[in-house]
Structure formats: C-alpha cells, structure tokens
CHARMM internal coordinates of N, CA and C (Angstrom, degrees):
IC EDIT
DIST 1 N 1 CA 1.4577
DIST 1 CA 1 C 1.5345
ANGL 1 N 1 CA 1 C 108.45
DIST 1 C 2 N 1.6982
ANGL 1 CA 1 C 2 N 120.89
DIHE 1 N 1 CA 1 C 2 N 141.53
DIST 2 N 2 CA 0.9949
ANGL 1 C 2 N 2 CA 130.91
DIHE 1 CA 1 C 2 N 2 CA 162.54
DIST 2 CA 2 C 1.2329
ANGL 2 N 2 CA 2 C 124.05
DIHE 1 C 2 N 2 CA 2 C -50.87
DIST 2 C 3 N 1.6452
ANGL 2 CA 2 C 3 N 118.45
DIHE 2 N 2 CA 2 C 3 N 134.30
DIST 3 N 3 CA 2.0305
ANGL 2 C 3 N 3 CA 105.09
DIHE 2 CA 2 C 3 N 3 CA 153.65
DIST 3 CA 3 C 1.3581
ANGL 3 N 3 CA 3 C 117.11
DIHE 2 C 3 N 3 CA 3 C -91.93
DIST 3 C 4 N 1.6455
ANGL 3 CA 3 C 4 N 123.14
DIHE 3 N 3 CA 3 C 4 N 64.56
DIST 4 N 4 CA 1.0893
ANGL 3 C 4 N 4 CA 91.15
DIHE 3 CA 3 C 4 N 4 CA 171.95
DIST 4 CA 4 C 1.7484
ANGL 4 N 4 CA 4 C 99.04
DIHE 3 C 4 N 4 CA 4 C -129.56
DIST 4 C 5 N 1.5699
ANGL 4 CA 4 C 5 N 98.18
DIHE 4 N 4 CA 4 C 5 N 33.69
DIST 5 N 5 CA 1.8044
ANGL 4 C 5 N 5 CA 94.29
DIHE 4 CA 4 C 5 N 5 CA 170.26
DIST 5 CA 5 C 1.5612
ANGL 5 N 5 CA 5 C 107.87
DIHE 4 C 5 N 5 CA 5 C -125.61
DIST 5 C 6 N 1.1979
ANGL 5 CA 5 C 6 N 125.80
DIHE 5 N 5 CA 5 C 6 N 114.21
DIST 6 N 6 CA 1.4150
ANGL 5 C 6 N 6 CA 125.86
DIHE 5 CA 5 C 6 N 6 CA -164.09
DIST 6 CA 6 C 1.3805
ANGL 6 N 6 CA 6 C 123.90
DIHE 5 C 6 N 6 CA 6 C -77.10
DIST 6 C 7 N 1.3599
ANGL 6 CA 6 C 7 N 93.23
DIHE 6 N 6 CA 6 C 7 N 12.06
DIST 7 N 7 CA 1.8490
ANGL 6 C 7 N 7 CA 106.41
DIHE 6 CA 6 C 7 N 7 CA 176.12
DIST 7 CA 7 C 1.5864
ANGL 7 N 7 CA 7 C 95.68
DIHE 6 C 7 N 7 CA 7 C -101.69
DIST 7 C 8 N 1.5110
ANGL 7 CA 7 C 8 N 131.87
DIHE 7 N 7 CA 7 C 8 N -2.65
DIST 8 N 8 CA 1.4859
ANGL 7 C 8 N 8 CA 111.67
DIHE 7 CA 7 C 8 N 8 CA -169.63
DIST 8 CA 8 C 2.0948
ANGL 8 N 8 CA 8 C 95.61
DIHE 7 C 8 N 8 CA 8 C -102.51
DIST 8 C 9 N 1.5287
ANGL 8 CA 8 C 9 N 95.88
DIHE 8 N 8 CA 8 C 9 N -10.07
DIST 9 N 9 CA 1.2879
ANGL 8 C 9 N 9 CA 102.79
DIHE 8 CA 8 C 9 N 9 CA -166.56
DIST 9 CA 9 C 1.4687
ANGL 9 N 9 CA 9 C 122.55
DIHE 8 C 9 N 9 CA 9 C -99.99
DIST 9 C 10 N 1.7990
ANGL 9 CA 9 C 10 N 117.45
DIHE 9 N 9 CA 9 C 10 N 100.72
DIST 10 N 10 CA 1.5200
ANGL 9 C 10 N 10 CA 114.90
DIHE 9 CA 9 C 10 N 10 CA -174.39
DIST 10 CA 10 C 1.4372
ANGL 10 N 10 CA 10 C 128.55
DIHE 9 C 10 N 10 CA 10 C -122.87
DIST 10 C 11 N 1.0452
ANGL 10 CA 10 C 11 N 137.39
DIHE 10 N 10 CA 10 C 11 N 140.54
DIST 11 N 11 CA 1.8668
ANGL 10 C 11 N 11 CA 142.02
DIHE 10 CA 10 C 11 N 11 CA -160.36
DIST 11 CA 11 C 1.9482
ANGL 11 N 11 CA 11 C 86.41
DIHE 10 C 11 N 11 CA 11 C -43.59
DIST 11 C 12 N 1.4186
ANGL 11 CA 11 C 12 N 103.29
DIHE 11 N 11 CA 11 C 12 N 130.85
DIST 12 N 12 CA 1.0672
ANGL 11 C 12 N 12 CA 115.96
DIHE 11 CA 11 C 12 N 12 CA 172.32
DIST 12 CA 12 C 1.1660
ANGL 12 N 12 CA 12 C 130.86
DIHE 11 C 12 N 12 CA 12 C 90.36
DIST 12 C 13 N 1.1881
ANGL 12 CA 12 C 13 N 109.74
DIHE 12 N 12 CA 12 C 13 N 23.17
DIST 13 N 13 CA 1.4975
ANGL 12 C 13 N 13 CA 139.17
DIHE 12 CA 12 C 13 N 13 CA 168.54
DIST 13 CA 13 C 1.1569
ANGL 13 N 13 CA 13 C 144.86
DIHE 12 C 13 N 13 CA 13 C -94.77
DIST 13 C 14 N 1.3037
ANGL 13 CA 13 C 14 N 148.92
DIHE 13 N 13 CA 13 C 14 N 119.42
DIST 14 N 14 CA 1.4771
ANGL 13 C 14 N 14 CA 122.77
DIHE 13 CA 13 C 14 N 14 CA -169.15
DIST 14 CA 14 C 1.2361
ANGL 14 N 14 CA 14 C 121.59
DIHE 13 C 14 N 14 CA 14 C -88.73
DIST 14 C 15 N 1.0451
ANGL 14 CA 14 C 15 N 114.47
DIHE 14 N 14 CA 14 C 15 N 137.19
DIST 15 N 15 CA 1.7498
ANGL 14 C 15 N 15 CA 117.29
DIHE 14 CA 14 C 15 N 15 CA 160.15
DIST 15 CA 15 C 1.0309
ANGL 15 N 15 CA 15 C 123.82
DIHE 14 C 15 N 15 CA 15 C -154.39
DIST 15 C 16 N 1.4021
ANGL 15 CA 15 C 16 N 128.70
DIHE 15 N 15 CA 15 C 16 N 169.21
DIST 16 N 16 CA 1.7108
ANGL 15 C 16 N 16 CA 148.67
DIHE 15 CA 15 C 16 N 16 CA -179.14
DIST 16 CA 16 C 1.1701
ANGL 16 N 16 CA 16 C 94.14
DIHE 15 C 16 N 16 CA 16 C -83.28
DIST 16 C 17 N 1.7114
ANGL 16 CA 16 C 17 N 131.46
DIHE 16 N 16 CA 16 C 17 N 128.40
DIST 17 N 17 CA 1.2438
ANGL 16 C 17 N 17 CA 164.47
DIHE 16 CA 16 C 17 N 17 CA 154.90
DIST 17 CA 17 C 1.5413
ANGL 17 N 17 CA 17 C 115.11
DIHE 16 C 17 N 17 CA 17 C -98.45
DIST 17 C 18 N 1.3866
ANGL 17 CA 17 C 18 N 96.04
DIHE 17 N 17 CA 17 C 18 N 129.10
DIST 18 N 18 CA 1.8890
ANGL 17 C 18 N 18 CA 106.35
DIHE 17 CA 17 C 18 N 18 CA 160.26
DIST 18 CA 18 C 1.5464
ANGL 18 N 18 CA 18 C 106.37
DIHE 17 C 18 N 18 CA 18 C -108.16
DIST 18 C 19 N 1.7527
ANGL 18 CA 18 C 19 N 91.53
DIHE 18 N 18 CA 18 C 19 N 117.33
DIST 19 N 19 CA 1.5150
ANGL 18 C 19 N 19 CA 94.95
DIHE 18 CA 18 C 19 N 19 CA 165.78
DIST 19 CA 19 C 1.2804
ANGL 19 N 19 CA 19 C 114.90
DIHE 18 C 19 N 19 CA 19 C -75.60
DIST 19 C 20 N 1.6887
ANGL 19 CA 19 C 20 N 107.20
DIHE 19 N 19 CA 19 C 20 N 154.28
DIST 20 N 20 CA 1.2330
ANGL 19 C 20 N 20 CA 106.18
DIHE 19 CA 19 C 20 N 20 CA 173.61
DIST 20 CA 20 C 2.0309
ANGL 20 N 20 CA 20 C 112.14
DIHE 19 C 20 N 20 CA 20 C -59.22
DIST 20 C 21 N 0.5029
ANGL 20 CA 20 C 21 N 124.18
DIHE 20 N 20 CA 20 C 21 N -63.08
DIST 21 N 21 CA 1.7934
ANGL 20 C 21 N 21 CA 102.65
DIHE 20 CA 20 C 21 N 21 CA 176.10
DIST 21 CA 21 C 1.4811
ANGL 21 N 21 CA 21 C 119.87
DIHE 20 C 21 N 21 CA 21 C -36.30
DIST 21 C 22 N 1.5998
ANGL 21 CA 21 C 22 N 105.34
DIHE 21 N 21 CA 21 C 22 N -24.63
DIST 22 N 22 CA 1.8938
ANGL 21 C 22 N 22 CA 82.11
DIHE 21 CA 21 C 22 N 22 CA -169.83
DIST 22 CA 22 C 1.3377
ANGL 22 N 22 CA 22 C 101.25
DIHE 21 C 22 N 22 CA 22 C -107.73
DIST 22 C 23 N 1.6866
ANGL 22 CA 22 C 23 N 117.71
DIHE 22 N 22 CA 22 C 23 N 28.97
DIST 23 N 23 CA 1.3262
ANGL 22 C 23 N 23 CA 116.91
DIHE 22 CA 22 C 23 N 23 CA -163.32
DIST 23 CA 23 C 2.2321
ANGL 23 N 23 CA 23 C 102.59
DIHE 22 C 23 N 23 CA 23 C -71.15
DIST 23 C 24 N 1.1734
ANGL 23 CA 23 C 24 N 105.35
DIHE 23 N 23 CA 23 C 24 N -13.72
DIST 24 N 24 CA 1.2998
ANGL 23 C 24 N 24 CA 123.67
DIHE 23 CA 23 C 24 N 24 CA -177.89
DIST 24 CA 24 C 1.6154
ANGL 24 N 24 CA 24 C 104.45
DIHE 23 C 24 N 24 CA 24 C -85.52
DIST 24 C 25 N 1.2001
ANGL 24 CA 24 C 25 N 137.32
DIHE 24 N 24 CA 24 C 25 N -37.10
DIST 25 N 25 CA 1.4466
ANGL 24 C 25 N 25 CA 119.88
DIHE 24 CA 24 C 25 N 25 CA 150.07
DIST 25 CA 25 C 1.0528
ANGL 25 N 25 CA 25 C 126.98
DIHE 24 C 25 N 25 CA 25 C -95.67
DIST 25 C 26 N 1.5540
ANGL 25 CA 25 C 26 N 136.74
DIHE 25 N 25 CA 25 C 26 N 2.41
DIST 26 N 26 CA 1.6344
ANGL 25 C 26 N 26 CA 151.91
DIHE 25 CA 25 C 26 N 26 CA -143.07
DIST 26 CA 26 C 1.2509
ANGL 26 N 26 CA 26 C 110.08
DIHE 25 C 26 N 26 CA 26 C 0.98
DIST 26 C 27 N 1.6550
ANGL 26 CA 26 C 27 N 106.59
DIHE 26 N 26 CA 26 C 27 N 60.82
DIST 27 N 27 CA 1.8682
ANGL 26 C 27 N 27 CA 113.18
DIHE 26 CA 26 C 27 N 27 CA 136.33
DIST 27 CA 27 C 1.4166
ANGL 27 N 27 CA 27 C 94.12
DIHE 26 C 27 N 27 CA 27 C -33.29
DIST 27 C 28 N 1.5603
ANGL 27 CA 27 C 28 N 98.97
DIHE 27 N 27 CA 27 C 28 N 150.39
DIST 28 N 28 CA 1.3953
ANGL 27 C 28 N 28 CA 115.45
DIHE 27 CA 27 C 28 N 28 CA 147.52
DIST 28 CA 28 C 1.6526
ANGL 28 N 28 CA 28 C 120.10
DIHE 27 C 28 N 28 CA 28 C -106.26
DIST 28 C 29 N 0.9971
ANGL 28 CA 28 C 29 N 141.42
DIHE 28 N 28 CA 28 C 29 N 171.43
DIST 29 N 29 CA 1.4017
ANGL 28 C 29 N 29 CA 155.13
DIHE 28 CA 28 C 29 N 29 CA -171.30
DIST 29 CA 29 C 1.5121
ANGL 29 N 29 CA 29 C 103.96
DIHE 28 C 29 N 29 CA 29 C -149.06
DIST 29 C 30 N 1.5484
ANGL 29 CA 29 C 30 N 101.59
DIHE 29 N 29 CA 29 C 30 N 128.49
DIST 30 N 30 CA 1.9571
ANGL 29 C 30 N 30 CA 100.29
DIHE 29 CA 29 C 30 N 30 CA -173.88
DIST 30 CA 30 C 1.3647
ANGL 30 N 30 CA 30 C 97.36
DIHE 29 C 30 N 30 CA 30 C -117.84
DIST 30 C 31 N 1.0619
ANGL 30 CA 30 C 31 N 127.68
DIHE 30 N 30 CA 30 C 31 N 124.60
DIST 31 N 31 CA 1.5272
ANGL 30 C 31 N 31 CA 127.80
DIHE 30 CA 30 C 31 N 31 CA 156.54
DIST 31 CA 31 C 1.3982
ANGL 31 N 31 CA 31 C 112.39
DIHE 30 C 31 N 31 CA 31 C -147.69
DIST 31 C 32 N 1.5336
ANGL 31 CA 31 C 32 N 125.58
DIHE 31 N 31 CA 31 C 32 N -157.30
DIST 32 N 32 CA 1.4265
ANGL 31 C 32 N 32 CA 136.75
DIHE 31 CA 31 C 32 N 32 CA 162.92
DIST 32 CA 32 C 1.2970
ANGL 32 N 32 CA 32 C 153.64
DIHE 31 C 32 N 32 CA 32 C -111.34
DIST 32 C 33 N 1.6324
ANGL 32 CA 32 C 33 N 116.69
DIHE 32 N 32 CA 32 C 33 N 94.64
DIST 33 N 33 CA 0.8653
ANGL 32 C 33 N 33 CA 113.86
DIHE 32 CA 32 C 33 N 33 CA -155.64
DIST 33 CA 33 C 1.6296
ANGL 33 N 33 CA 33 C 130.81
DIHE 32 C 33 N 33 CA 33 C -40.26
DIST 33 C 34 N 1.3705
ANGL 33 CA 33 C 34 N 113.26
DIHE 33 N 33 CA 33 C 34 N 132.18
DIST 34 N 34 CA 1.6501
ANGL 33 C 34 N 34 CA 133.05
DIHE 33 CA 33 C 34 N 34 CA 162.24
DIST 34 CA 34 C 1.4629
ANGL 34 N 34 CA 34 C 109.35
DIHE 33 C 34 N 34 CA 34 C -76.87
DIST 34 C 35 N 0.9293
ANGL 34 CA 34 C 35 N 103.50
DIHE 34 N 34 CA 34 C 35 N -75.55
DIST 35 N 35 CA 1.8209
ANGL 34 C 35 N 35 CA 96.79
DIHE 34 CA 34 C 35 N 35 CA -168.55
DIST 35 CA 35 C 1.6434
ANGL 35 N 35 CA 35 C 92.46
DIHE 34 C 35 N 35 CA 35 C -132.66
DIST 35 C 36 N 1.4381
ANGL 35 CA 35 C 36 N 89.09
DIHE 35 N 35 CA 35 C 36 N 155.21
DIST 36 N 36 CA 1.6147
ANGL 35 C 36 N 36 CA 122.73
DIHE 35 CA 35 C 36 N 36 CA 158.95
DIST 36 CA 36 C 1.6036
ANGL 36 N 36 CA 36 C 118.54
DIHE 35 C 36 N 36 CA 36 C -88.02
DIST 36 C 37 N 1.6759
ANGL 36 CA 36 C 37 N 99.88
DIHE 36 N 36 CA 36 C 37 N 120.76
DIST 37 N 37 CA 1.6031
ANGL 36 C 37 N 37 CA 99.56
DIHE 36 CA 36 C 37 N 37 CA -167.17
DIST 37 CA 37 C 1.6665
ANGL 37 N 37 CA 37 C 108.60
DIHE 36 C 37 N 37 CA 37 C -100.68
DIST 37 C 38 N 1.2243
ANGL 37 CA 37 C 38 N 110.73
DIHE 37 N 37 CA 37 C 38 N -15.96
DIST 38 N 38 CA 1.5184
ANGL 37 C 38 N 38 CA 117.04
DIHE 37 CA 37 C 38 N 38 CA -166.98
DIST 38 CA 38 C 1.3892
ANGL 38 N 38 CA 38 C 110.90
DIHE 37 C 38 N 38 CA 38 C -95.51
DIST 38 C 39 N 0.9481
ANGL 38 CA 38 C 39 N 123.47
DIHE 38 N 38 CA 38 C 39 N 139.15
DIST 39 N 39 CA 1.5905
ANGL 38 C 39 N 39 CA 118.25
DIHE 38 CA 38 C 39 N 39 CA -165.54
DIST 39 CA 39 C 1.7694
ANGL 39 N 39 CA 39 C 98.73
DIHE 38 C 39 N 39 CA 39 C -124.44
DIST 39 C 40 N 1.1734
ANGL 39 CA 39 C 40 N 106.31
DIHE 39 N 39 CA 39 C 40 N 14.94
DIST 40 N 40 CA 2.0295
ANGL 39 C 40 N 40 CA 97.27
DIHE 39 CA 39 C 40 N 40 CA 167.60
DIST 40 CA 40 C 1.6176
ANGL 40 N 40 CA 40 C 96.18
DIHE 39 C 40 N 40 CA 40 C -99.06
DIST 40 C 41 N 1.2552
ANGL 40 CA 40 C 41 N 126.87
DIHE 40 N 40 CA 40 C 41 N 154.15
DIST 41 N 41 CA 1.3398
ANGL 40 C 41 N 41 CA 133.33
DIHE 40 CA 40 C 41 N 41 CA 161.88
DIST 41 CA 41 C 1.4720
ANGL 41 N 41 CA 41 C 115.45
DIHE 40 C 41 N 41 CA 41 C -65.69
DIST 41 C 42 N 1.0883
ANGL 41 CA 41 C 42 N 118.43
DIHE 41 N 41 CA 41 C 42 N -9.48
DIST 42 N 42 CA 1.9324
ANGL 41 C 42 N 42 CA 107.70
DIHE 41 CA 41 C 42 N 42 CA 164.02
DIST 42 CA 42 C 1.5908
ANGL 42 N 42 CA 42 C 91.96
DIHE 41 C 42 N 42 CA 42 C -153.30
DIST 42 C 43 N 1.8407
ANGL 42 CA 42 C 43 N 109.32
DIHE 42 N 42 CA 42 C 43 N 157.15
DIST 43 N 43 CA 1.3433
ANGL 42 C 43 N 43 CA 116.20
DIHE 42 CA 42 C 43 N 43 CA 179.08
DIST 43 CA 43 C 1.5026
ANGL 43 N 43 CA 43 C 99.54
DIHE 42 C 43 N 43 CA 43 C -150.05
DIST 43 C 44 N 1.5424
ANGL 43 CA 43 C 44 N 109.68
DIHE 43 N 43 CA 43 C 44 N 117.10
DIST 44 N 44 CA 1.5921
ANGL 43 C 44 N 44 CA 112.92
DIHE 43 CA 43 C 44 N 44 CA -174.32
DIST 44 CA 44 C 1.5077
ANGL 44 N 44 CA 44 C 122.88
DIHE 43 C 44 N 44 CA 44 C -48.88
DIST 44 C 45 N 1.3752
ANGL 44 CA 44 C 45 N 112.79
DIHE 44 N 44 CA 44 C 45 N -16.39
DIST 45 N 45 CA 1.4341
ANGL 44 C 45 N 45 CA 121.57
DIHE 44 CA 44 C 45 N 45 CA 175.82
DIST 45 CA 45 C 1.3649
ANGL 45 N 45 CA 45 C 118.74
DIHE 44 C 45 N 45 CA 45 C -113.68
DIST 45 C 46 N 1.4311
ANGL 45 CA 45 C 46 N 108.23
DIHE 45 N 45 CA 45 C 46 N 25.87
DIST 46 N 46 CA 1.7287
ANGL 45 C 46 N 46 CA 109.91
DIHE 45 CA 45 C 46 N 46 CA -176.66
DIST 46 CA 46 C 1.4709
ANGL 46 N 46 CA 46 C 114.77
DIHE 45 C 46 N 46 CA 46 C 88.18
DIST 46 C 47 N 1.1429
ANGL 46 CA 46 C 47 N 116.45
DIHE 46 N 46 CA 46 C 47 N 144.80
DIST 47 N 47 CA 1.5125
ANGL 46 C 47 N 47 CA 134.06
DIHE 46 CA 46 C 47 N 47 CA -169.68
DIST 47 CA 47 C 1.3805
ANGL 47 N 47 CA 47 C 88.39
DIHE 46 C 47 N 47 CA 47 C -74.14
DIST 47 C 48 N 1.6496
ANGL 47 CA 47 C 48 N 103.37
DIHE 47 N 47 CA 47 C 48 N 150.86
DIST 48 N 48 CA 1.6620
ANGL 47 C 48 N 48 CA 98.88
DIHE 47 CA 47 C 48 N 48 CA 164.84
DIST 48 CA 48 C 1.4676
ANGL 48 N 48 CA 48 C 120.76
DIHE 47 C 48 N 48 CA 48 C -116.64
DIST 48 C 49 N 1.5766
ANGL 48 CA 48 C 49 N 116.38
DIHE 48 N 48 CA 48 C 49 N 130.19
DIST 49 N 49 CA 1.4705
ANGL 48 C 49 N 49 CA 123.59
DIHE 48 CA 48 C 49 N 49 CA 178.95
DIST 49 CA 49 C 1.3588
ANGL 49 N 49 CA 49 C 124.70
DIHE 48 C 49 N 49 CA 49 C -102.13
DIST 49 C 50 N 1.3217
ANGL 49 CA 49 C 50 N 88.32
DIHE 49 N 49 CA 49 C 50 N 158.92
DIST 50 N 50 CA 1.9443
ANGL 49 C 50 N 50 CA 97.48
DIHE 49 CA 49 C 50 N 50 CA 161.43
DIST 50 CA 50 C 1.6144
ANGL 50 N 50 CA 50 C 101.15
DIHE 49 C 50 N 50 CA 50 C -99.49
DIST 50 C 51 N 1.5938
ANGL 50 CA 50 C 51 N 118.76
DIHE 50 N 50 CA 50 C 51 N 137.84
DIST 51 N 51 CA 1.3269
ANGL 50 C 51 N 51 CA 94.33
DIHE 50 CA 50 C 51 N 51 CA 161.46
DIST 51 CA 51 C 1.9080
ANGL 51 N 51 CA 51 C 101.08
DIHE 50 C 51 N 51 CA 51 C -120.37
DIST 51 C 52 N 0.9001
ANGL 51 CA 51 C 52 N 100.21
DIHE 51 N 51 CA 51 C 52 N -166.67
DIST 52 N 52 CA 1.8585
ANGL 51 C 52 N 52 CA 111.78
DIHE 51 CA 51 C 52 N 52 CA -146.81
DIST 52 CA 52 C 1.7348
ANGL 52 N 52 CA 52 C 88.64
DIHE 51 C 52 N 52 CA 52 C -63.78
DIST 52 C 53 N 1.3501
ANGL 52 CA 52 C 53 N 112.54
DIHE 52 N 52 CA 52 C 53 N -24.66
DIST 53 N 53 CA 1.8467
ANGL 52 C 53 N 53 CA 103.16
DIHE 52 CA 52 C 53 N 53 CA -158.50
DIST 53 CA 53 C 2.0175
ANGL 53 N 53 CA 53 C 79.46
DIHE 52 C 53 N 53 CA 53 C -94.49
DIST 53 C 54 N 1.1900
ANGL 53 CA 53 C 54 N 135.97
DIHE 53 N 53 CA 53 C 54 N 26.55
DIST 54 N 54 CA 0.9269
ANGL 53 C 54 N 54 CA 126.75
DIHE 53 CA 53 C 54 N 54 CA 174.13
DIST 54 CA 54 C 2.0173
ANGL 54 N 54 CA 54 C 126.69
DIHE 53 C 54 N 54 CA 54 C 81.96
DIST 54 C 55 N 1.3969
ANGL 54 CA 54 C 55 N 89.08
DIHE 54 N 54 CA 54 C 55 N -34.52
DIST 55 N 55 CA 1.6889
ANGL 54 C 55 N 55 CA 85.67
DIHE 54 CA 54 C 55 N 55 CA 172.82
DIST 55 CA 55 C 1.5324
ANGL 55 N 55 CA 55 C 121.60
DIHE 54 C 55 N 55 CA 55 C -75.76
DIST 55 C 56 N 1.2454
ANGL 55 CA 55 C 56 N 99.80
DIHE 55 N 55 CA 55 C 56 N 161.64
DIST 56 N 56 CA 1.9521
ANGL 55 C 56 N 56 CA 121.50
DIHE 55 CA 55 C 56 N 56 CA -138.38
DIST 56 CA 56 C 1.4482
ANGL 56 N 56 CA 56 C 86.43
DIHE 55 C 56 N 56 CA 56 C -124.54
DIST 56 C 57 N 1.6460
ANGL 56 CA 56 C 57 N 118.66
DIHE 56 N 56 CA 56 C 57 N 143.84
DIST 57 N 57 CA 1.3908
ANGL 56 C 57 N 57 CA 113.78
DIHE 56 CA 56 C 57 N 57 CA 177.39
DIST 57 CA 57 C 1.7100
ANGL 57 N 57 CA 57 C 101.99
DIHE 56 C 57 N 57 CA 57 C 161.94
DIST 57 C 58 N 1.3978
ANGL 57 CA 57 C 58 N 117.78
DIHE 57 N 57 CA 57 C 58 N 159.13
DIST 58 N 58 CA 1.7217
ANGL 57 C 58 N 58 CA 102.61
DIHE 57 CA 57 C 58 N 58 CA -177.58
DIST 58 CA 58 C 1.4327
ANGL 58 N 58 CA 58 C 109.99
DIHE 57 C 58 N 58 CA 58 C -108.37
DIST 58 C 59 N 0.9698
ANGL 58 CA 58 C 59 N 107.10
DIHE 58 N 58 CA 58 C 59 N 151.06
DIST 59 N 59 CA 1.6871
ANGL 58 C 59 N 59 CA 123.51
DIHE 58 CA 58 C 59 N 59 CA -170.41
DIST 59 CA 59 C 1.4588
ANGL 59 N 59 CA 59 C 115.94
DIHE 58 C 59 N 59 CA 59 C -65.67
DIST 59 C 60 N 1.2050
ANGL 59 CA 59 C 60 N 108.73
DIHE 59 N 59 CA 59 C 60 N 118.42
DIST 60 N 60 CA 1.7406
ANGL 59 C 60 N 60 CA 108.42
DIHE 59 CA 59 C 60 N 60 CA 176.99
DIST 60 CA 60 C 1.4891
ANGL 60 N 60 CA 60 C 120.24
DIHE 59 C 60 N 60 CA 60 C -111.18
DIST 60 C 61 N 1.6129
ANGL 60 CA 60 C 61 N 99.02
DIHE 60 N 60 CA 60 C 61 N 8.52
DIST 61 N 61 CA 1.3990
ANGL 60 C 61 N 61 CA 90.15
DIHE 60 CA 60 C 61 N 61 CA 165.72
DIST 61 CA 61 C 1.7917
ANGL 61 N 61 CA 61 C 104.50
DIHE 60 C 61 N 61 CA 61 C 164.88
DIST 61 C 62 N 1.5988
ANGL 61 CA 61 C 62 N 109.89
DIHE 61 N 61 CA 61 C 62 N 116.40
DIST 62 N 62 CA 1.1397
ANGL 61 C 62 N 62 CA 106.54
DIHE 61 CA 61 C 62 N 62 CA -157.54
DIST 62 CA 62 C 1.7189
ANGL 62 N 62 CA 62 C 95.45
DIHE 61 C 62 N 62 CA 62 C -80.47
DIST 62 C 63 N 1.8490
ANGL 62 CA 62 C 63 N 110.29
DIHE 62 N 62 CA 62 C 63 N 155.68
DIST 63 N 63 CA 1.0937
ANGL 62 C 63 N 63 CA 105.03
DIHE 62 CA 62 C 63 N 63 CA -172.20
DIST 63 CA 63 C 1.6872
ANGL 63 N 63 CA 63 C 109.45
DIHE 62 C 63 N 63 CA 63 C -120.86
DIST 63 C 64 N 1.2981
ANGL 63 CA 63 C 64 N 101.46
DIHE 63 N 63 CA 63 C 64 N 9.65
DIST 64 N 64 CA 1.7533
ANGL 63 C 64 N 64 CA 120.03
DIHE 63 CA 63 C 64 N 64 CA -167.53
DIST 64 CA 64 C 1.0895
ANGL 64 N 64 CA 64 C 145.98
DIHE 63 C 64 N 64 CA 64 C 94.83
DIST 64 C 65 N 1.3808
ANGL 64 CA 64 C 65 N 147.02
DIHE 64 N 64 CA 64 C 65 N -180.00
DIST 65 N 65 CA 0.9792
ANGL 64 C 65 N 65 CA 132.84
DIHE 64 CA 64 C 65 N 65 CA 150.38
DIST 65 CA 65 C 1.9956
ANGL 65 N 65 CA 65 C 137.64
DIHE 64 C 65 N 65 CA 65 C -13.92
DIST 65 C 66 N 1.0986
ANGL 65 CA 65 C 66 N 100.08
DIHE 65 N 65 CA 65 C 66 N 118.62
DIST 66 N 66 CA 1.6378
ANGL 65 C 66 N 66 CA 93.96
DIHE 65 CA 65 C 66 N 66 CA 165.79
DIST 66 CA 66 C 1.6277
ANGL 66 N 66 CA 66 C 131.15
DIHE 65 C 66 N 66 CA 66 C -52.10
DIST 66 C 67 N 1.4338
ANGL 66 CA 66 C 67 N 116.52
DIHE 66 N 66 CA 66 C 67 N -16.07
DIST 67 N 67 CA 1.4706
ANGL 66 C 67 N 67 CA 138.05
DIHE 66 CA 66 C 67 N 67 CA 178.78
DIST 67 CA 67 C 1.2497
ANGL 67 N 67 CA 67 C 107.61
DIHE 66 C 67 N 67 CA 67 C -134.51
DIST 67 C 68 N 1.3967
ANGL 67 CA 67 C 68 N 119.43
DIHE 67 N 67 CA 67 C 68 N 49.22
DIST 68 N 68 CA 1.5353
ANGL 67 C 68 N 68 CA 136.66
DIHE 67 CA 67 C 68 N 68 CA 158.48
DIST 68 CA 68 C 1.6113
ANGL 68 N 68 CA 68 C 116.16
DIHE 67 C 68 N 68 CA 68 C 83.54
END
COOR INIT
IC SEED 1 N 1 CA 1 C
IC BUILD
C-alpha cells in the first residue's frame, strides 16, 4: 500500500520512508511512525512522518502493523 492517503496512516505503524537526502536515489528507511506531519488528507509524494528513532521523510509504502 501507498503513503500517500493520510487516513491509511497511524502512530505505530510500519513503513518505508524517503529521507529527505536520499530523495535523489529513493533509499527507503523502515521504521515506526511517531507523528503525522502533513495535514492535507492525500500528498502526491507521500505523507510526511516522524518515526520513533526521530527521522522525518514521506512514506512510500505502508508495511503494517508493528505486531503483524
């Protein structure tokens, strides 16, 4: 699933993040989201998060639950 609808996306979730630096090769980065930074209900380039270890970046693809 995509991140780019901010109703599919909630604190405690996993997903693949592009930091802003690797937005030029789109590494992904997987962790769990902390907060929701984007405040429109969809964003053509992915919602943007905090995840818990602190790095910031938009979601390219939610991966689920933290407990499966």
């Amino acid at each position: 699933m995509n991140g780019q609808q901010r109703s599919a996306i909630k604190p405690g979730i996993q997903v693949a993040i592009v930091l802003k630096q690797d937005q030029a090769t789109g590494k992904t980065t997987t962790g769990i989201v902390k907060d929701i930074l984007t405040k429109s209900p969809n964003h053509p380039h992915g919602i943007k998060v905090r995840l818990v270890t602190g790095e910031v970046g938009r979601v390219k693809q939610i991966l689920g639950s933290p407990n499966g």
